[in-house]
N, C-alpha and C positions, 0 to 999 in steps of 0.2 A: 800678223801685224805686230811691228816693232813698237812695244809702250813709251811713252816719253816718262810719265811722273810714275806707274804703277808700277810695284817694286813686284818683278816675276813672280817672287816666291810666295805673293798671294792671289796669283791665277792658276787653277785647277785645271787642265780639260778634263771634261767627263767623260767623254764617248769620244769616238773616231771619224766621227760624219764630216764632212767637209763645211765648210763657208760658200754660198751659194751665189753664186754671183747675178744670178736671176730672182733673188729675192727682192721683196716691195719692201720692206722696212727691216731694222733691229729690235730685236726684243726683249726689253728688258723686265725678266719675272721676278718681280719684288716680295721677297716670301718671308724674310729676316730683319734687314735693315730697311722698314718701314719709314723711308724721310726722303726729301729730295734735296737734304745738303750733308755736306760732310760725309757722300757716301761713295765708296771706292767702286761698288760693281755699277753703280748709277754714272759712276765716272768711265768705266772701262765699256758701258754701251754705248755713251757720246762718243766713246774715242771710235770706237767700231765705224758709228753712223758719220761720221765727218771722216773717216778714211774712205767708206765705203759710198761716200756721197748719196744716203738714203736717211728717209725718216726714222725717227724711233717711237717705238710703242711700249708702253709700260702696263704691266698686266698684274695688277694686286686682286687677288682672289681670294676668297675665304670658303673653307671646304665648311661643311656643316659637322662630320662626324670625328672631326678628331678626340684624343682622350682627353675629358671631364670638358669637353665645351657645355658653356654654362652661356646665359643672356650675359653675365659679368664679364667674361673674356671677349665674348661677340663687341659688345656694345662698348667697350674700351679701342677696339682694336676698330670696329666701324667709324669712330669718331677721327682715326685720323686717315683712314682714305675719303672721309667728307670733306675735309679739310686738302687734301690733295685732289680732288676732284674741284673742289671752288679756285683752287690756286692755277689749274691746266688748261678751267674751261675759256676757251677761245684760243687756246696758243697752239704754236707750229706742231708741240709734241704729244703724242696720244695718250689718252690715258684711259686704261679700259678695269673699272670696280667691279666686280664678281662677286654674287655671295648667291651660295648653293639657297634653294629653298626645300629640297629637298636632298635627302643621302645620295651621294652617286650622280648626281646629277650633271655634277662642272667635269666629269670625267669626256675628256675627248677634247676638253678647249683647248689645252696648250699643244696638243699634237696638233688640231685645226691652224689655231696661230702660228704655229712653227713652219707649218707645211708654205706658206707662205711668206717665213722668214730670211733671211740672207744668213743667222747668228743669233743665238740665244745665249741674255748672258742672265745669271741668277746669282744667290747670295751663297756662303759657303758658312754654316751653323754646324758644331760639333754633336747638336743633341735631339731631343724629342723626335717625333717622327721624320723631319726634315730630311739627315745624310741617308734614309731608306727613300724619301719621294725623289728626292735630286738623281740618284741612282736608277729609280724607277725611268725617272724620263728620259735619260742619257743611254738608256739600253733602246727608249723609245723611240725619241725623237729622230726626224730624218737630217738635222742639220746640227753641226757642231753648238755642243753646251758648256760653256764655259760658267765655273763659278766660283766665283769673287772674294774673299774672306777679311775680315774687317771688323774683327770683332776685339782689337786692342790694338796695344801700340807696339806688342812684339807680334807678328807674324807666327803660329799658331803651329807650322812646321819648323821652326826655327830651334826648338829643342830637341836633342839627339837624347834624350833620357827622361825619366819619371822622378818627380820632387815628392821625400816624403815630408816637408814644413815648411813652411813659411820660410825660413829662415836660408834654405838650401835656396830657393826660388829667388828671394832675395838678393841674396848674393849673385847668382847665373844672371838674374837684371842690372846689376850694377854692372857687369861685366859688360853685360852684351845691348842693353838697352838703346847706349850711346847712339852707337851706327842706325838706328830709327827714327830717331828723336825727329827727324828733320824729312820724315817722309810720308808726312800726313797725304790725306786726301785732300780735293780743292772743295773749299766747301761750298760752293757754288755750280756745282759741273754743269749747270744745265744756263749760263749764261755765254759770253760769246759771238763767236758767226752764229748765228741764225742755222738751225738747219733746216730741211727740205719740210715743207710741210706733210703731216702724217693725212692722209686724206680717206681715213677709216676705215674696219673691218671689211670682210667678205658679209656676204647677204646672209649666208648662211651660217655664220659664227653669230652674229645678230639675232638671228630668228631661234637659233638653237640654245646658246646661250649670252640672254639678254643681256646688256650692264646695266648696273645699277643706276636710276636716275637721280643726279646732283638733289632733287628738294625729297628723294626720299632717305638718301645718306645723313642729307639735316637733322631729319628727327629720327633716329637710331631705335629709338623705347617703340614707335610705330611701327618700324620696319621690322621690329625681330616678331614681334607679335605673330601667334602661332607656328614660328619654326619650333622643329624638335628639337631643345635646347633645357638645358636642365633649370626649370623656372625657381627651381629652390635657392641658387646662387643668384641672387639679383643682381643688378648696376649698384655702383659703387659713386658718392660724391665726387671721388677724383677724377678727373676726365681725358682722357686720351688724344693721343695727338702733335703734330709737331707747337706749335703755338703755348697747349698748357706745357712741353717738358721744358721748353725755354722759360715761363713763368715760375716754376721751380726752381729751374738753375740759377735764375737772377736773385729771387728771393735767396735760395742760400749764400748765393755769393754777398748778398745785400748785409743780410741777417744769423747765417747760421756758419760760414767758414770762421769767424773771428770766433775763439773762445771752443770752438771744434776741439782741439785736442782732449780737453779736459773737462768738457761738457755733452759728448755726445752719449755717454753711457746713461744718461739721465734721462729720462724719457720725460720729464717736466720741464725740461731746458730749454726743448724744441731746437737742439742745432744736427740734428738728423738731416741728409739731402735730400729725403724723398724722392730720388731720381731711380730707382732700382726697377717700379714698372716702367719709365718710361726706356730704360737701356735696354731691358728684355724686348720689350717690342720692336726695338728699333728706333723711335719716334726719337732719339739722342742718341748723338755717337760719345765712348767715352773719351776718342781721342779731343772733340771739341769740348768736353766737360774738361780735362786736363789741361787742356789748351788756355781753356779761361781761366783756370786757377793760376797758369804759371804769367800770362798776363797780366793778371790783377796784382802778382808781386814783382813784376818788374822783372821777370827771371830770366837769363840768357846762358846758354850752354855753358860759359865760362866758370857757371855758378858752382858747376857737379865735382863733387869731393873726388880727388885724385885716389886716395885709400877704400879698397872695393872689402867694407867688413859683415854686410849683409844687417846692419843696423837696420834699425825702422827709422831712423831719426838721423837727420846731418848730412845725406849724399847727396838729395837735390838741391841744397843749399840756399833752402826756402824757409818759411818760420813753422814753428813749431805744429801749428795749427794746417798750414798745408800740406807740411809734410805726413799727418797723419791722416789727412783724408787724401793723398794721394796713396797710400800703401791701401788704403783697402780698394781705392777702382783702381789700382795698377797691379799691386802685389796678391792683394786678396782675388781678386774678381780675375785676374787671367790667369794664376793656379790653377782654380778650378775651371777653366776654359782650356786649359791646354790637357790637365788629366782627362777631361771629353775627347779632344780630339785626336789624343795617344791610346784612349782605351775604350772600345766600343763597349765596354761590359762596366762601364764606372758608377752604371746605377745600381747594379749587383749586390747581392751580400759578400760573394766573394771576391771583390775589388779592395774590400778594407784590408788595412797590412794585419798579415801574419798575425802579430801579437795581440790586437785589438780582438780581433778572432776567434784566438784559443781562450783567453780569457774573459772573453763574454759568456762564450761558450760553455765555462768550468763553472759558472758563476749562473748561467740559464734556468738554474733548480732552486735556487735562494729564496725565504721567503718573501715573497713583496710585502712592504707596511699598506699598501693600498694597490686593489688592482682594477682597472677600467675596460672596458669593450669601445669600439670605435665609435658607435653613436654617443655614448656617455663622453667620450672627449668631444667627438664635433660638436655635442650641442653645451658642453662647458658645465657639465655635469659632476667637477670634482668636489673634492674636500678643500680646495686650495683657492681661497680669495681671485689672488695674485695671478697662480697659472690659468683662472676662467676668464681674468680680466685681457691674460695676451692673446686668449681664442675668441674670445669677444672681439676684438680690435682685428683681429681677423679676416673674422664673418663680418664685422660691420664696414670697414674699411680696405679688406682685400690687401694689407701688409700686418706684418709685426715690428715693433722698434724692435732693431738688430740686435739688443744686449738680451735683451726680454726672452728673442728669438730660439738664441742660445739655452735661457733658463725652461724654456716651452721644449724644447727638446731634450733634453736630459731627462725634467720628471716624467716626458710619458716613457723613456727608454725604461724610468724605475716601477712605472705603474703599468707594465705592461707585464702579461706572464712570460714571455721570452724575447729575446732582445731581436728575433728575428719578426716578430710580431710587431713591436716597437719599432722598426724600419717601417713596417707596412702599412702604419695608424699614421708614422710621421708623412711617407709618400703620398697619400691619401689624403688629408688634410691640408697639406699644401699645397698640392697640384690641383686639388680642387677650389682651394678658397682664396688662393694667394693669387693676385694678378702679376707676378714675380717669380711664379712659381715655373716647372717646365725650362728650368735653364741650370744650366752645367756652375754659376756661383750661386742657387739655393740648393743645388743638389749637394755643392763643397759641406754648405751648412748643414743638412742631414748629415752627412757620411761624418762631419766633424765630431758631432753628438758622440758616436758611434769609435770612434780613435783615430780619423785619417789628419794627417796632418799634425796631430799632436802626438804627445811622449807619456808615458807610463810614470801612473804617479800613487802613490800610498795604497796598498790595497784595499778595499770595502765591499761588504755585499753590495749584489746585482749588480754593479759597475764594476769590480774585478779590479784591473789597475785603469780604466778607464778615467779619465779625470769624470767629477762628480759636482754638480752645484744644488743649492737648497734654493728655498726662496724667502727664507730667514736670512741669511744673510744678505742677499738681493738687496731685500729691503732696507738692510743697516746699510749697505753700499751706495744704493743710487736714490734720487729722489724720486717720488711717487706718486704722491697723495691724489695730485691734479689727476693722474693717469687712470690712480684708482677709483676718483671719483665719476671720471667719465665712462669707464668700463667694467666698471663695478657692478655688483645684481642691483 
């Protein structure tokens, strides 16, 4: 099938299997991009199912036993196929909720569903156990697997090389960005012709494995109730879903892009976007985050600096304030989205460059001024106000403000007895507690800690030439008080 709007170079095929022409429906397996707007592989099923003159079925599953599933990752991630379940129920196209109640259990469903398929098309994620399931089925399945990739606004193969800063990456965007700018997804895919109505499962995908019912998606805290899910990471006040990531978006565009530049390092400021779990889930695409900033200032292609210097500031020819919250969801967030999907070893110790390496390494026997075990940091056990108050906000809140985040990673690098240790306390703590966590821009952030991405600077114990930050200074730097008095003992 010839695409009209999806630009080739972010469909995949996975497997060899054919397209079936005796298939009852399309199937689209929603695994990453968690939303029914603004989504390219949501887009590229419609196109299938209106070439192929058949229904489409959408299948959002939740396995039970992935690593560090908690009630807190469930129950974020259950609130927005509730929400896509109330949005589906009565219309042409299917939509079929899955969540394992036991380990093992959803195993057999999408090879059931597929056997019955015409074309499976799924999402294409550089990280977490994902590029190993997608692989898995595409060896499995009986019917052509296609999968979709959509996770910025460069295309993910698009770089023929590995970025070691910012600055390198920057620049290859100014270059090369242009030629995308204008090839968003529609953010609507599922309006239109009408298509065929979805006229439901087999008996025996049903009976085998049930979906979930719309009033019990509702109440989430009911429904997880006795799975085997780590009760100690609870739900989280912020709530999942497509509905709250737009309530965020609006708010920061409302409240928190003006004065962005120069206010977000502040964590009393409150001009932070809060959008980070909602882009890992999917429940928001960054290109419609981007979209609305460059709307809200009136911006059109004619705006982009002809001079390609790899600045942070002056190419998209927007104000000060957007142009720096576009380099971290453009520049910042797709670095470490493409170093995922150039290097299948990026969560590695040995992923960090050379230099950061040797001399962490040289520096591994230094004595520590304080040294910590993993439970003494996860329950915020240290000698330091300030670093208990970012693992408090953590565990209480499932993010860290990003400047913060930074200074949370450095001191356990210093309060750990070897830096290879301090990778493992940092992997661990945020893949457990962080609803953000489990993706290729927090993994940037660890590996940052550590010298990826940055330059070699002054040398010091335990950090070596690694860059180094205190929380003395922290606090002479950004404002606090409010932060501290909310996260404080």
């Amino acid at each position: 099938m010839e695409t009209r709007r999806i630009d080739p170079k972010r469909v995949r095929r996975v497997n060899e299997a054919p397209v079936r022409d005796d298939g009852r429906f399309v199937l689209y397996w929603m695994i990453a991009a968690r939303r029914l707007e603004w989504n390219l592989a949501l887009e590229r099923a419609v196109e299938w199912a209106r070439h192929l003159n058949q229904p489409l079925l959408i299948l959002e599953a939740l396995r039970l036993d992935y690593p560090w599933a908690s009630r807190r990752l469930h129950r974020f991630c259950v609130q927005g196929m509730a929400e896509h379940a109330r949005r589906l129920e009565g219309s042409r196209v299917g939509y079929y909720p899955y969540l394992e109640r036991a380990a093992g259990e959803g195993k057999g469903l999408l090879a059931h569903l597929s056997s019955d398929a015409a074309v499976v098309v799924t999402d294409d994620f550089p990280s977490f156990f994902l590029p190993r399931m997608v692989a898995a089925a595409g060896r499995q399945l009986p019917v052509r697997l296609e999968a979709v990739e959509d996770n910025g606004l460069l295309p993910l193969g698009e770089p023929d090389r590995d970025f070691k800063t910012a600055y390198s990456f920057r620049r290859y965007l100014q270059k090369t960005l242009p030629e995308f700018l204008g090839a968003g997804p529609d953010p609507y895919p599922l309006t239109g012709d009408p298509l065929p109505e979805f006229s439901g499962v087999s008996r025996e995908v049903s009976r085998r494995w049930p979906a979930v019912e719309v009033t019990e998606l509702a109440d989430p805290d009911r429904l997880l109730e006795g799975l085997d899910l780590d009760s100690t990471v609870p739900g989280v006040s912020l709530e999942g879903g497509r509905s709250a990531a737009r309530n965020e978006l609006e708010r920061f565009l409302r409240k928190g892009l003006e004065g962005y530049a120069e206010d977000r390092n502040h964590p009393d400021r409150g001009r932070t976007s809060r959008l980070s779990p909602y882009l890992h889930w999917g429940h928001v695409s960054s290109r419609e985050v981007v979209q609305e900033v460059l709307d809200r200032e009136g911006w059109s292609p004619s705006a982009l600096a002809e001079k390609v210097d790899g600045r942070r500031e002056g190419w998209w020819g927007l104000s000060s304030d957007a142009e720096a919250f576009l380099d971290q969801i453009v520049t910042w967030r797709e670095m470490g989205y493409v170093t995922a999907w150039r290097d299948p070893d990026h969560e590695e110790w040995d992923s960090l460059p050379e230099w950061a390496r040797t001399t962490l390494e040289a520096h591994a026997h230094d004595p520590r001024p304080h040294l910590y075990d993993l439970e003494e940091f996860q329950e915020a056990r240290t000698h330091d106000p300030l670093w208990n108050a970012a693992q408090r906000e953590l565990r209480q809140e499932g993010v860290i403000h990003n400047y913060l985040r930074m200074l949370w990673g450095k001191k356990i690098l210093e309060w750990s007895p070897t830096p290879r240790e301090a990778l493992g306390v940092m992997w661990e703590l945020n893949n457990r507690w962080a609803l953000d966590g489990r993706n290729p821009n927090s993994t940037s952030g660890i590996f940052w800690v550590l010298g990826r991405y940055d330059r070699g600077w002054p040398e010091r114990p335990v950090f070596g030439t690694v860059r180094s930050m205190t929380s003395k200074s922290t606090r002479r730097k950004v404002e606090l008080d409010g932060y501290l008095e909310r996260f404080g003992p």
